[in-house]
C-alpha positions in Angstrom: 246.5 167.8 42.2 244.7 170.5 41.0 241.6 169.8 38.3 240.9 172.1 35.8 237.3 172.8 34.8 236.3 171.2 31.6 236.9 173.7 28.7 233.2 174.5 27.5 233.1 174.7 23.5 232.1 177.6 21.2 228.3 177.3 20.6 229.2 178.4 17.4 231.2 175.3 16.4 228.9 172.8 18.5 225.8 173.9 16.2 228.1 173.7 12.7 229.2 170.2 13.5 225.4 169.4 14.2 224.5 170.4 11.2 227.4 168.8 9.4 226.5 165.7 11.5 223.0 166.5 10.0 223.5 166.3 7.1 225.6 163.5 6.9 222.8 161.6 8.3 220.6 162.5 5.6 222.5 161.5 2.4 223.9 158.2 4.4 220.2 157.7 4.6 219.3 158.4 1.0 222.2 156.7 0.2 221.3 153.6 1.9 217.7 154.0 0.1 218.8 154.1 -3.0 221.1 151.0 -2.4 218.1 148.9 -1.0 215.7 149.7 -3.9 218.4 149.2 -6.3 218.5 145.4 -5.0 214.9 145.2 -4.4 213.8 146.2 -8.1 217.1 144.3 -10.0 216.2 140.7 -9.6 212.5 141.2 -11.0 213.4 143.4 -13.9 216.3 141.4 -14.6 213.7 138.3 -15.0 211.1 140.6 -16.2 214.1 141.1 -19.3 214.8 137.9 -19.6 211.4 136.7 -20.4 210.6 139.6 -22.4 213.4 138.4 -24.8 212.2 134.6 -24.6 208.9 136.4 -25.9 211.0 137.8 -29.2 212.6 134.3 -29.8 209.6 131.7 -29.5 206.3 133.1 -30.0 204.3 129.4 -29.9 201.2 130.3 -27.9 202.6 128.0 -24.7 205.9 130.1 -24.1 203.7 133.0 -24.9 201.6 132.3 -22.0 204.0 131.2 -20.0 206.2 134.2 -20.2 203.7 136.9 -19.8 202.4 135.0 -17.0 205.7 135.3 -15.7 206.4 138.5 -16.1 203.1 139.7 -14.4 203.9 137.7 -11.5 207.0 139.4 -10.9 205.9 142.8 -11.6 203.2 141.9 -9.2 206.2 141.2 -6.8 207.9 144.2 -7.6 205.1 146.3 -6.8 204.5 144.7 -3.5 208.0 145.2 -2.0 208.0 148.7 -3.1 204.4 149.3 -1.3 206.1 147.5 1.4 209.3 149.9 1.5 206.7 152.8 1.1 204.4 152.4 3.9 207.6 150.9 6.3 209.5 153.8 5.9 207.3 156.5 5.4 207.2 160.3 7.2 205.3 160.0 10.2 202.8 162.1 10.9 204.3 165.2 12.7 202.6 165.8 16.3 200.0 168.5 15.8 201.0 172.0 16.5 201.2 175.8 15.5 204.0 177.7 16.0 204.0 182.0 15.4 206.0 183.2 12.4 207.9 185.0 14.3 208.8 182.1 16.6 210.0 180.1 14.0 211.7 182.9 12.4 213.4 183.2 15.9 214.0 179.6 15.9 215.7 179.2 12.6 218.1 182.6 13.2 218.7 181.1 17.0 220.0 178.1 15.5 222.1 179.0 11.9 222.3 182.5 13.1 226.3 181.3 15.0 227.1 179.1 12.3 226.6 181.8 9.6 228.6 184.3 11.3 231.5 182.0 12.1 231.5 181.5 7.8 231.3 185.1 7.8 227.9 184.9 6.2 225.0 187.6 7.0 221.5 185.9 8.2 218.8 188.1 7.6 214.7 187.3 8.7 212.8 189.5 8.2 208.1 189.5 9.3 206.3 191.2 6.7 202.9 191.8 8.8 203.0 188.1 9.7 204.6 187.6 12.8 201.8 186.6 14.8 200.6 184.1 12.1 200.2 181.2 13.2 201.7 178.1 11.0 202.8 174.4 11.4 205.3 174.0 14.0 206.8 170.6 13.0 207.4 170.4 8.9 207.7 174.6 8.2 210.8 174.7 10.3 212.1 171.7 8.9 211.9 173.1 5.5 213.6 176.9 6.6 216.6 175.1 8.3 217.1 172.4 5.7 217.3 175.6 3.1 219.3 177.4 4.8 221.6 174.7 6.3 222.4 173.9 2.6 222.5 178.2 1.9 224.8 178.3 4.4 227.2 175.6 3.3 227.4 177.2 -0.1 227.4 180.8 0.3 230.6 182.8 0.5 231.8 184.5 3.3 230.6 188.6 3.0 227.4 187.5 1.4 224.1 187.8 2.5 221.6 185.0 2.8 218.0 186.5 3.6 214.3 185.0 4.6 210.9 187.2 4.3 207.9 185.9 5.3 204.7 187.4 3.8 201.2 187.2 3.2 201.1 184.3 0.7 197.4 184.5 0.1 194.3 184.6 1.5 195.4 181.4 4.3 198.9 181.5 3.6 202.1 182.6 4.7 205.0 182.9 2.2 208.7 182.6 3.3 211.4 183.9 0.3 214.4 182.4 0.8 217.5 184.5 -1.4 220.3 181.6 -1.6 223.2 183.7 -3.5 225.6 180.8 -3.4 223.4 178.3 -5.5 222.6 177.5 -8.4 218.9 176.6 -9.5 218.1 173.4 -9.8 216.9 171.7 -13.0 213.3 171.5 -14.1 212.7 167.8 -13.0 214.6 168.2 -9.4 211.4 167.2 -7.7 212.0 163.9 -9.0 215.4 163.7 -7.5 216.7 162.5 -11.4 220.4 163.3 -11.7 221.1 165.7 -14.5 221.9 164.8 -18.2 225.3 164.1 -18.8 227.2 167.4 -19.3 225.0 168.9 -17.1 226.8 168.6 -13.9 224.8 170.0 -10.5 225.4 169.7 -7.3 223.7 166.3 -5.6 223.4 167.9 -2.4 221.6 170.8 -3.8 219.5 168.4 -5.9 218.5 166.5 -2.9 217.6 168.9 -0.4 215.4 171.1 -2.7 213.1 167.9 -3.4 212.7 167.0 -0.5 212.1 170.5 0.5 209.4 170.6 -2.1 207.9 166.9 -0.4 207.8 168.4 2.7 205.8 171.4 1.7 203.2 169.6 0.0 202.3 167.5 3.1 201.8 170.3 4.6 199.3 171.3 1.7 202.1 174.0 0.5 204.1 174.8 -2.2 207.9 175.4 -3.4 209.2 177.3 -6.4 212.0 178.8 -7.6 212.2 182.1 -8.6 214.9 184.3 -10.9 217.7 184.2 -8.5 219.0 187.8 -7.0 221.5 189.8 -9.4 225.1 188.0 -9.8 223.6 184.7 -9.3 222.0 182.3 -7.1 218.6 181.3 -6.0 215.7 182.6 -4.8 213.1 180.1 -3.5 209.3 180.2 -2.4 208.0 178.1 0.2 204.2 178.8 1.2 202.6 177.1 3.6 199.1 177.0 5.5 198.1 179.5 7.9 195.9 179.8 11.0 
């Protein structure tokens, strides 16, 4: 009996169902968040609510007390278990590390490079004068390949999606990120609220570009979003710290 050799897959399609696998992982794991603060917070504000209506319907200095002593005890509560969830669950801090831009420019085409040409998608990076700058080699990565994962999921094939690094300042490096198949997201996105009713947008947008922003700031940067490129889209700004 003859074996064949195993068939070895495309690279292309092994690194796009990472990244689908990727990103499944991080909305099952906001999703699971969500669920365990929803349950974590309703007991105490439901109790918080009810005393604060036995407060409307008996005002006789003993309920008084007793309510408002109850009500500070769970909010006391509440605030512990949501320290608790904070502190548990927090980012690590990344192991220390600099990586060249150009490295991580390398890095981030090496990896969506395959899976933007199998969408038919042009990946452009482009080193302004800063390839040999030196930046965090952990979080600044993270924050290019979540952007462009998500760019990549929502451009349309013949389009162009596009990173320039350059000088951002003085001890900075800025990386502009042209995302033609997005939309920008609303004014409060850092706060990961969901948009007023008849304001639909997209919730995987809407997550990714806050948490983009999070991850900037630890690293004592910044993310914006600029006037998108002509025909729609969005343009964003991620600076980070320089060495």
């Amino acid at each position: 009996m003859t074996v064949q050799p195993p068939v070895k897959p495309d690279l292309a399609l092994l690194l796009a169902r990472a990244d689908e696998l990727r990103q499944a992982e991080r909305r099952a794991a906001s999703t699971r968040m969500v669920s365990v603060t929803g349950h974590l917070i309703g007991t105490p504000l439901n109790i918080i609510a009810g005393r604060a209506a036995l407060l409307r319907s008996n005002l006789s200095p003993d309920a008084v007390e007793g309510n408002v002593r109850r009500i500070e005890e769970q909010v006391e509560r509440l605030s512990l278990r949501i320290r608790r969830l904070i502190d548990y669950f927090g980012l690590a801090d990344p192991p220390a590390g600099r990586r060249s831009v150009a490295a991580t420019l390398d890095e981030c085409r090496g990896i969506y490079g395959p899976i933007a040409e199998l969408r038919g998608i042009q990946l452009r990076c482009c080193a302004d004068g800063v390839d040999a700058a030196l930046i965090d080699a952990a979080l600044s990565p993270l924050v290019l390949t979540t952007l462009l994962s998500l760019g990549i999921r929502r451009t349309t094939a013949g389009q162009t999606i596009s990173i320039d690094a350059s000088e951002g300042g003085p001890n900075a490096v800025a990386f502009e990120l042209v995302l033609p198949g997005i939309a920008a997201p609303p004014a409060n996105f850092e706060r990961m609220e969901p948009p007023e009713q008849g304001s639909p947008y997209d919730p995987d947008a809407l997550e990714v570009f806050s948490i983009s922003l999070g991850l900037a700031r630890r690293l004592g940067g910044s993310l914006s979003i600029l006037d998108g490129p002509p025909g729609g889209g969005t343009t964003v700004c991620f600076v980070c710290p320089r060495s």
